[in-house]
N, CA, C and O atoms as a GROMACS GRO file, in nm:
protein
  392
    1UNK      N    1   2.548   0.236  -0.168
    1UNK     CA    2   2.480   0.294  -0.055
    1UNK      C    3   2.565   0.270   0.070
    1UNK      O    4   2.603   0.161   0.114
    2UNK      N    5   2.590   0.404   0.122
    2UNK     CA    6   2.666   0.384   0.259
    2UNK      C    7   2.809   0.293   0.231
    2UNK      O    8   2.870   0.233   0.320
    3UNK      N    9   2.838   0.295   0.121
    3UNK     CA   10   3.017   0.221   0.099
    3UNK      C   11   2.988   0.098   0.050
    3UNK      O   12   3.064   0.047  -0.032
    4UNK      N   13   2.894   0.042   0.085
    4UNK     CA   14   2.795  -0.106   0.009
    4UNK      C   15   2.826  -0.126  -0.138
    4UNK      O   16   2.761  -0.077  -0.231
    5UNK      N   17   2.894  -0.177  -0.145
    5UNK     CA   18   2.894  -0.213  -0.341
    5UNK      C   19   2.815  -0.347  -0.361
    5UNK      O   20   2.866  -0.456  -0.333
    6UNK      N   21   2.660  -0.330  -0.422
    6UNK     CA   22   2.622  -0.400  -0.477
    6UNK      C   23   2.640  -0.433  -0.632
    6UNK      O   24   2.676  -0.342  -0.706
    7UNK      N   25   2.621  -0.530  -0.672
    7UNK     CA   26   2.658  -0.563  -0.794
    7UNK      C   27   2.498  -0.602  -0.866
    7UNK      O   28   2.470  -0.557  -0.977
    8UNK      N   29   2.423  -0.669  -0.806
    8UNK     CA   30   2.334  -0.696  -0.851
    8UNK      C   31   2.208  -0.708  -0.740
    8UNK      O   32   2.236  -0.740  -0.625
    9UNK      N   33   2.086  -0.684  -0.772
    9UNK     CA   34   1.962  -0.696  -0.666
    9UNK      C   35   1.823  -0.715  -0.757
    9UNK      O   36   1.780  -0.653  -0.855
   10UNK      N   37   1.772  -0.832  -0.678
   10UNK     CA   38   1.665  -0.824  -0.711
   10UNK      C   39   1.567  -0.867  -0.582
   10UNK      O   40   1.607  -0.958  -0.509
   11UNK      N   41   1.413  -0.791  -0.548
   11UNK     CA   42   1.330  -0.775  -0.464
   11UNK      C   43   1.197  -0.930  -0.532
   11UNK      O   44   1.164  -0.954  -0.649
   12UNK      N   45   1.170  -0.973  -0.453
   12UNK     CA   46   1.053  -1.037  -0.458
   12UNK      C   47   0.937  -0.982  -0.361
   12UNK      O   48   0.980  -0.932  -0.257
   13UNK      N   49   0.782  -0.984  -0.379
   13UNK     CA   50   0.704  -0.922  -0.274
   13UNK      C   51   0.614  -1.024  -0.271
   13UNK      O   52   0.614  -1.069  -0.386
   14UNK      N   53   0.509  -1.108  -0.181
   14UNK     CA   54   0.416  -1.190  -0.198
   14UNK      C   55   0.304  -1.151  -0.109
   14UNK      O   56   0.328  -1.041  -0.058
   15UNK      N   57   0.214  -1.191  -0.080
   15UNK     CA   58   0.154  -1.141  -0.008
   15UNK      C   59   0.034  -1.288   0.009
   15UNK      O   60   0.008  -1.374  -0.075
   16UNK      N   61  -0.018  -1.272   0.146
   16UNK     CA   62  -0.168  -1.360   0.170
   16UNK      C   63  -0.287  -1.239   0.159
   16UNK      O   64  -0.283  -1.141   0.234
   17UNK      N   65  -0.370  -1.253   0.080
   17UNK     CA   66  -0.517  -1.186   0.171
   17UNK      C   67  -0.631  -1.265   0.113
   17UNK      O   68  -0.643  -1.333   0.011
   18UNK      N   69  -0.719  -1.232   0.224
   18UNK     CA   70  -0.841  -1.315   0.249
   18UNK      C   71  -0.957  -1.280   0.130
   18UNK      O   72  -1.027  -1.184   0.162
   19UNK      N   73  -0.974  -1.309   0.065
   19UNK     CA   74  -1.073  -1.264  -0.050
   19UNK      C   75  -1.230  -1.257   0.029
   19UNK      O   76  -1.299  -1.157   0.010
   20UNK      N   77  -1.268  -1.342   0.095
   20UNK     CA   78  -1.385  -1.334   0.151
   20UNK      C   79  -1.404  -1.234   0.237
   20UNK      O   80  -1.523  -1.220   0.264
   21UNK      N   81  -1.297  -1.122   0.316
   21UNK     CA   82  -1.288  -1.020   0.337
   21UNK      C   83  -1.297  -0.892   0.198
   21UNK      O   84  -1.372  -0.803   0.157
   22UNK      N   85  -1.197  -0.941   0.176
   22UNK     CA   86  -1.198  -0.785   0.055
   22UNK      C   87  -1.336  -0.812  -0.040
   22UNK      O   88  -1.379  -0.703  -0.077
   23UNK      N   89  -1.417  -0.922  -0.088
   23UNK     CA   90  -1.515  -0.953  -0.105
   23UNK      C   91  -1.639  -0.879  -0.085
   23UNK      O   92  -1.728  -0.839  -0.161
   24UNK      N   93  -1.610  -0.871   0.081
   24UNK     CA   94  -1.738  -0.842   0.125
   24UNK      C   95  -1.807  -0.993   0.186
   24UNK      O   96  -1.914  -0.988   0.247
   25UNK      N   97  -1.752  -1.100   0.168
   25UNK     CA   98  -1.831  -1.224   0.176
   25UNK      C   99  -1.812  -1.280   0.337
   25UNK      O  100  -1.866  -1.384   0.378
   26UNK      N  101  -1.720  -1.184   0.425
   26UNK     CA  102  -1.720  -1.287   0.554
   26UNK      C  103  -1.655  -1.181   0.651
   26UNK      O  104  -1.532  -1.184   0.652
   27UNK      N  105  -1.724  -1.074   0.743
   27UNK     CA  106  -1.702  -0.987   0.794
   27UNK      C  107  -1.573  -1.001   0.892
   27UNK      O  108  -1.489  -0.912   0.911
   28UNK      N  109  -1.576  -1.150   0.959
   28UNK     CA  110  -1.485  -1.164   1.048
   28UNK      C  111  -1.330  -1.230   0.948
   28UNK      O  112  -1.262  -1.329   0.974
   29UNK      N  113  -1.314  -1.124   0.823
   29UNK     CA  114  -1.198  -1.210   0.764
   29UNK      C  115  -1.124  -1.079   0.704
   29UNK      O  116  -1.154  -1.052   0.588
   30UNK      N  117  -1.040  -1.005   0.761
   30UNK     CA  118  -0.971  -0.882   0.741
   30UNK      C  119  -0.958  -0.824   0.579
   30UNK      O  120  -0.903  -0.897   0.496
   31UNK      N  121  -0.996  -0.726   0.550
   31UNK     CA  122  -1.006  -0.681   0.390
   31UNK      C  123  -0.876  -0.678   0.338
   31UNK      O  124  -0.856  -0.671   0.216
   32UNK      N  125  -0.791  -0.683   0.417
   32UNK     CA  126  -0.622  -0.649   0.324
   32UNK      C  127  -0.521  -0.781   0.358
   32UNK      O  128  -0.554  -0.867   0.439
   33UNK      N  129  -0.449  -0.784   0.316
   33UNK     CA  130  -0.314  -0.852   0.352
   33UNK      C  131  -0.303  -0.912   0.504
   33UNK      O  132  -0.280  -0.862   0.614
   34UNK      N  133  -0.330  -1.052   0.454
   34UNK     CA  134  -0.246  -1.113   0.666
   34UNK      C  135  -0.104  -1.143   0.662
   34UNK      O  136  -0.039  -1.146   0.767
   35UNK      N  137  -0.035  -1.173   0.520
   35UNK     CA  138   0.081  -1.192   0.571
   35UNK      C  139   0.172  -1.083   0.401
   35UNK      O  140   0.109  -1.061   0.298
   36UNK      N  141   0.287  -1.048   0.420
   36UNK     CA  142   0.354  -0.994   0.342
   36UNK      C  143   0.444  -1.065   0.345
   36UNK      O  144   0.468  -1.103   0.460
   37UNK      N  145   0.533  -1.117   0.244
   37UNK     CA  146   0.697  -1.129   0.242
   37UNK      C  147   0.762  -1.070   0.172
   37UNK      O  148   0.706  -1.021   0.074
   38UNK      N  149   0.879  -1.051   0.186
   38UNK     CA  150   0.973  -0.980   0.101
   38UNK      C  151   1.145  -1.053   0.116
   38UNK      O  152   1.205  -1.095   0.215
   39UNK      N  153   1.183  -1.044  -0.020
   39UNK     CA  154   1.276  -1.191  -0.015
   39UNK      C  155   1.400  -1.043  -0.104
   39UNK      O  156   1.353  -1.014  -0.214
   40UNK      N  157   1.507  -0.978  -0.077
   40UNK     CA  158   1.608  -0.991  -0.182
   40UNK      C  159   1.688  -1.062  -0.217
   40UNK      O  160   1.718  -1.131  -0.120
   41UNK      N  161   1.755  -1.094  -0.317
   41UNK     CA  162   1.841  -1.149  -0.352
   41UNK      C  163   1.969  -1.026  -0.378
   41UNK      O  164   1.922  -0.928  -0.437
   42UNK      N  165   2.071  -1.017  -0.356
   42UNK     CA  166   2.168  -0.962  -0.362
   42UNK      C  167   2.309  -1.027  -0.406
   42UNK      O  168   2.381  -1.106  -0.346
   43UNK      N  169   2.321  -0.979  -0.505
   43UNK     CA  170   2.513  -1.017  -0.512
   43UNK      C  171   2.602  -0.918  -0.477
   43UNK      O  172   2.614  -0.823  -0.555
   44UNK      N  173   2.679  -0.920  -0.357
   44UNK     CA  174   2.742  -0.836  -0.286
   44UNK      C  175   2.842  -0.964  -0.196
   44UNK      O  176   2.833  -1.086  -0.183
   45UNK      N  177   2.944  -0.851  -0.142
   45UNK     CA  178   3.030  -0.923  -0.057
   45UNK      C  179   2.914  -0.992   0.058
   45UNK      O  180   2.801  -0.946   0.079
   46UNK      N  181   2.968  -1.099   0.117
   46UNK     CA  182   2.856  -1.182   0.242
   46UNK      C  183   2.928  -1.094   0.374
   46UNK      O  184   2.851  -1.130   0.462
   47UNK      N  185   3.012  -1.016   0.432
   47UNK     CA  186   2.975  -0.904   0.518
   47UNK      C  187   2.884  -0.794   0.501
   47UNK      O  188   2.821  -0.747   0.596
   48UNK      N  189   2.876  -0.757   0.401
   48UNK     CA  190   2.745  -0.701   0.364
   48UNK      C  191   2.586  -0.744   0.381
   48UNK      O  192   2.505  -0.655   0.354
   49UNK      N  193   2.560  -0.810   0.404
   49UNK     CA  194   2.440  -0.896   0.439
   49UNK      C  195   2.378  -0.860   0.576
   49UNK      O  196   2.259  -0.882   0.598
   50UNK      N  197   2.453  -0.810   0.659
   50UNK     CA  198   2.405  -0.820   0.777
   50UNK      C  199   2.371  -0.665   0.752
   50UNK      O  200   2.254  -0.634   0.775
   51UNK      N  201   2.461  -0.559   0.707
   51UNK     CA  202   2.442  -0.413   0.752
   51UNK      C  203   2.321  -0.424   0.617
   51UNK      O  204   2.220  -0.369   0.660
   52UNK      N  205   2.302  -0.465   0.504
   52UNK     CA  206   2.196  -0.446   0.469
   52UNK      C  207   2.049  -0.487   0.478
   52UNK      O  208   1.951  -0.443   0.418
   53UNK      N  209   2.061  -0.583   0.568
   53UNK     CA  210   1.924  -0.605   0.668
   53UNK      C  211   1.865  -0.498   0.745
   53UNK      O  212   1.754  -0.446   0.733
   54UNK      N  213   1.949  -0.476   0.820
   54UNK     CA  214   1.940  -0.326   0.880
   54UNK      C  215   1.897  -0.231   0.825
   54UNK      O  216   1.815  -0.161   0.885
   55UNK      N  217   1.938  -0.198   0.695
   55UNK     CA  218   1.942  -0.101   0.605
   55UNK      C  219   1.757  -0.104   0.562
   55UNK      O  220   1.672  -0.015   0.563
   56UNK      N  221   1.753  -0.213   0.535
   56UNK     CA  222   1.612  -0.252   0.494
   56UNK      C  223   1.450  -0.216   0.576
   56UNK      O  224   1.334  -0.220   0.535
   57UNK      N  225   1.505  -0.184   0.693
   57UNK     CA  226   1.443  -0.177   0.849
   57UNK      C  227   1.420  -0.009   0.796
   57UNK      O  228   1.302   0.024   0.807
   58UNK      N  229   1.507   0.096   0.742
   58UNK     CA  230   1.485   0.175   0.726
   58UNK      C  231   1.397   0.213   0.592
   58UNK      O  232   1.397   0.330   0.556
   59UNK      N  233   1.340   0.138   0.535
   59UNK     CA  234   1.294   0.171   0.427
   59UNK      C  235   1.107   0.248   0.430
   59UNK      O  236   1.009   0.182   0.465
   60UNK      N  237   1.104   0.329   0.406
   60UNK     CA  238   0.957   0.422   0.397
   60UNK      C  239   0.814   0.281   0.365
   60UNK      O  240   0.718   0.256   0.438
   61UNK      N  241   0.835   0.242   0.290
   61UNK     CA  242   0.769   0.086   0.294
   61UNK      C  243   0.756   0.005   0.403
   61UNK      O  244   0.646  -0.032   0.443
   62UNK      N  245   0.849  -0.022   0.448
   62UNK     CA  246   0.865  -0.124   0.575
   62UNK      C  247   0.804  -0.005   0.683
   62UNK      O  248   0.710  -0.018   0.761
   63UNK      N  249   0.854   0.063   0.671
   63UNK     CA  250   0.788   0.189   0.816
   63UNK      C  251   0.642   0.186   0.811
   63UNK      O  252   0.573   0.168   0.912
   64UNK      N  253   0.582   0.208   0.661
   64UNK     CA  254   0.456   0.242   0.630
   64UNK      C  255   0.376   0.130   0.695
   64UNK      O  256   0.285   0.146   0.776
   65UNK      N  257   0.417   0.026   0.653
   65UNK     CA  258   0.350  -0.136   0.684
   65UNK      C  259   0.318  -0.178   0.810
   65UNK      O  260   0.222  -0.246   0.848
   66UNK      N  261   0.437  -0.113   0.889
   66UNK     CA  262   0.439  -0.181   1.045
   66UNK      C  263   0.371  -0.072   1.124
   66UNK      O  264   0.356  -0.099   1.243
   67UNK      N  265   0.328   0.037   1.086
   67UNK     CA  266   0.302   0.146   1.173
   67UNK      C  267   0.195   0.225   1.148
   67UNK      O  268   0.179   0.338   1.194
   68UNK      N  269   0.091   0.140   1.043
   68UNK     CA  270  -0.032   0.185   1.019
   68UNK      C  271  -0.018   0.339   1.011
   68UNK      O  272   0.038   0.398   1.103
   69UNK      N  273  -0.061   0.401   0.914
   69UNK     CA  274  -0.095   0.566   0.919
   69UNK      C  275  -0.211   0.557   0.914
   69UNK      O  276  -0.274   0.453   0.897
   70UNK      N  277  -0.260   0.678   0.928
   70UNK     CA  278  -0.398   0.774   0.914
   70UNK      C  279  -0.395   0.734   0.771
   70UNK      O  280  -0.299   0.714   0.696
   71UNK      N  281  -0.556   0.726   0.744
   71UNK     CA  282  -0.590   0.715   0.610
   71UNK      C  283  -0.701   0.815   0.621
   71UNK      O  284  -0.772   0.813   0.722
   72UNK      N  285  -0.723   0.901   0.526
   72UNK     CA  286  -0.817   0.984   0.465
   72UNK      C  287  -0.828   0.968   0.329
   72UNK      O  288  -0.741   0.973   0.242
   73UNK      N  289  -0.990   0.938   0.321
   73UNK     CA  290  -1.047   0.917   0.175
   73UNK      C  291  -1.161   1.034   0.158
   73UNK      O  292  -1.257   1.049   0.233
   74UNK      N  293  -1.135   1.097   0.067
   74UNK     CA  294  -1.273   1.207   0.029
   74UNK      C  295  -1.303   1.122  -0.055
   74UNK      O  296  -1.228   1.036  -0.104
   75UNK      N  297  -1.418   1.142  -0.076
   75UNK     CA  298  -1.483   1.138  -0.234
   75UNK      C  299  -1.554   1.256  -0.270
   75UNK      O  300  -1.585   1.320  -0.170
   76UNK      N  301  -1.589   1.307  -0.376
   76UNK     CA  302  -1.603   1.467  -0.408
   76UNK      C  303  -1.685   1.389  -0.563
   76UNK      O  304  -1.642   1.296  -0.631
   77UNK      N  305  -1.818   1.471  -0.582
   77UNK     CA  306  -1.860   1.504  -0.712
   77UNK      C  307  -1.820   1.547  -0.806
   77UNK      O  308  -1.753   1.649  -0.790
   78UNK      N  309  -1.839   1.494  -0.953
   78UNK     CA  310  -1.790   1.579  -1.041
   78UNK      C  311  -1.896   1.600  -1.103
   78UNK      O  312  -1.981   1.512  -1.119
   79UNK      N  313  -1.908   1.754  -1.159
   79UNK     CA  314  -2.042   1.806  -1.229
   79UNK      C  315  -1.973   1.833  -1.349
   79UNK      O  316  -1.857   1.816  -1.386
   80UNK      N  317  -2.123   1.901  -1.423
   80UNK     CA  318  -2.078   1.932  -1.534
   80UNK      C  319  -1.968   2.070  -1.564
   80UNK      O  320  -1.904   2.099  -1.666
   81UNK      N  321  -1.975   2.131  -1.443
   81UNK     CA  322  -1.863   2.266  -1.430
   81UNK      C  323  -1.803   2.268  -1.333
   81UNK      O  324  -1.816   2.365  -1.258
   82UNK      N  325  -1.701   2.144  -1.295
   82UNK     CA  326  -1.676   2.149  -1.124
   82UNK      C  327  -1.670   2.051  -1.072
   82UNK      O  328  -1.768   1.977  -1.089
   83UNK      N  329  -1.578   2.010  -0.999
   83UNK     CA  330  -1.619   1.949  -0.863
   83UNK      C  331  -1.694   2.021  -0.777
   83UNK      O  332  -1.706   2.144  -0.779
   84UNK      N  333  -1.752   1.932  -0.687
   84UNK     CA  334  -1.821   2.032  -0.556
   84UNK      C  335  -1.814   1.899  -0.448
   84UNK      O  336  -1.785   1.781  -0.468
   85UNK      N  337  -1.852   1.971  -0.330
   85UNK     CA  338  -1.824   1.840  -0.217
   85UNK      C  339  -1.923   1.871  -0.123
   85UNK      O  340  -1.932   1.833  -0.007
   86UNK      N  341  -2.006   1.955  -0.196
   86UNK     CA  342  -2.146   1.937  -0.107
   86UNK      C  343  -2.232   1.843  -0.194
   86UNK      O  344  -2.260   1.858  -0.313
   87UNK      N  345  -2.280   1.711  -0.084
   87UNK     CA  346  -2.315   1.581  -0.130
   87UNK      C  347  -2.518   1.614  -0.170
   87UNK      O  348  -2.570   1.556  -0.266
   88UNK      N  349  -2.583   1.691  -0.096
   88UNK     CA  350  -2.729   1.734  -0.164
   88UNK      C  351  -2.716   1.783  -0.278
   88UNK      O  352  -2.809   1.740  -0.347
   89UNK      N  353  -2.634   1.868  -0.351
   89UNK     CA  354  -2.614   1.884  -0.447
   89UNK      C  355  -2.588   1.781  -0.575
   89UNK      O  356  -2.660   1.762  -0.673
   90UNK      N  357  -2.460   1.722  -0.541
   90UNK     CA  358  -2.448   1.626  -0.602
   90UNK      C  359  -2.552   1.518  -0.607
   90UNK      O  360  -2.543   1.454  -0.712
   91UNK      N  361  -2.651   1.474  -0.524
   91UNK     CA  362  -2.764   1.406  -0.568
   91UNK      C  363  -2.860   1.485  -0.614
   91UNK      O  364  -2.946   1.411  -0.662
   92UNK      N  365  -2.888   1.584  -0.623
   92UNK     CA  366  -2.975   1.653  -0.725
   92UNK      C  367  -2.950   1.680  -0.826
   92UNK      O  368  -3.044   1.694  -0.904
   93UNK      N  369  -2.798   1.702  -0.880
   93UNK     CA  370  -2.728   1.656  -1.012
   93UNK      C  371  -2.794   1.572  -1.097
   93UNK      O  372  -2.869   1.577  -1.194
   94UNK      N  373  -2.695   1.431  -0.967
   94UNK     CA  374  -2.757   1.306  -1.055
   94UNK      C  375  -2.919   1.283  -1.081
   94UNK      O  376  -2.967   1.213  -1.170
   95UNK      N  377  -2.986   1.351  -0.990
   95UNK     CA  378  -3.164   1.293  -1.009
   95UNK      C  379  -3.192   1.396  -1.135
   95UNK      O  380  -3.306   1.398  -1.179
   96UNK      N  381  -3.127   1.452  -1.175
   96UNK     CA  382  -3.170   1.559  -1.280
   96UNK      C  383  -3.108   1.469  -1.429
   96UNK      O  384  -3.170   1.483  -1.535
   97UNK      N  385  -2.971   1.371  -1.421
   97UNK     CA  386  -2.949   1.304  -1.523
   97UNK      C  387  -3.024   1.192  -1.524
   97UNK      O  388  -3.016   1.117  -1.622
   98UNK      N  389  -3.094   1.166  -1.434
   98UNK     CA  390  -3.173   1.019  -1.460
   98UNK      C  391  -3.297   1.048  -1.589
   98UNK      O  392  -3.369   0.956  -1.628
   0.00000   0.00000   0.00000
C-alpha cells in the first residue's frame, strides 16, 4: 500500500461496554462501547511506522467510530404474503394468529 511493503500484520480490537446499560439495568450507563482499542502489530521496515499510523486515520472504521452517523432502523411486518409496514395491520395479523 502506497510503496509500504508489509510482510506481515496482525489487528487486535478490544473494547469496554457497560452491560448494565446494554441490559437495560441502569439508564445513566451508555448502551454501547466507552472505550475501543485497536493494537497492530506489523512487520515492516520501522520508517514505515509512522506513515502507517497515518494511514490508519484513514480507515472507513476509524471515520465511522469518531463521527457518529445517522442511524435508521425500520422494522416492517412479515405476513403470510408480504411484508407490509403498515403497523394496524400487522397487529390485526397477529390478533388473528393468537
Amino acid at each position: 500500500m502506497l510503496g509500504i511493503h508489509i510482510e506481515e500484520l496482525e489487528s487486535e480490537l478490544e473494547g469496554d461496554i457497560g452491560l448494565n446499560g446494554f441490559l437495560g439495568l441502569d439508564s445513566n450507563v451508555p448502551k454501547g462501547f466507552i472505550d475501543i482499542r485497536v493494537r497492530f502489530n506489523v512487520k515492516t521496515e520501522s520508517e514505515n511506522l509512522k506513515k502507517l499510523s497515518q494511514l490508519a486515520t484513514l480507515s472507513p472504521v476509524y471515520n465511522t467510530l469518531i463521527h457518529s452517523p445517522n442511524v435508521d432502523i425500520q422494522i416492517d411486518c412479515i405476513r403470510k404474503y408480504g411484508v407490509t409496514r403498515d403497523i394496524p395491520t400487522c397487529r390485526a395479523a397477529a390478533e388473528l394468529q393468537e
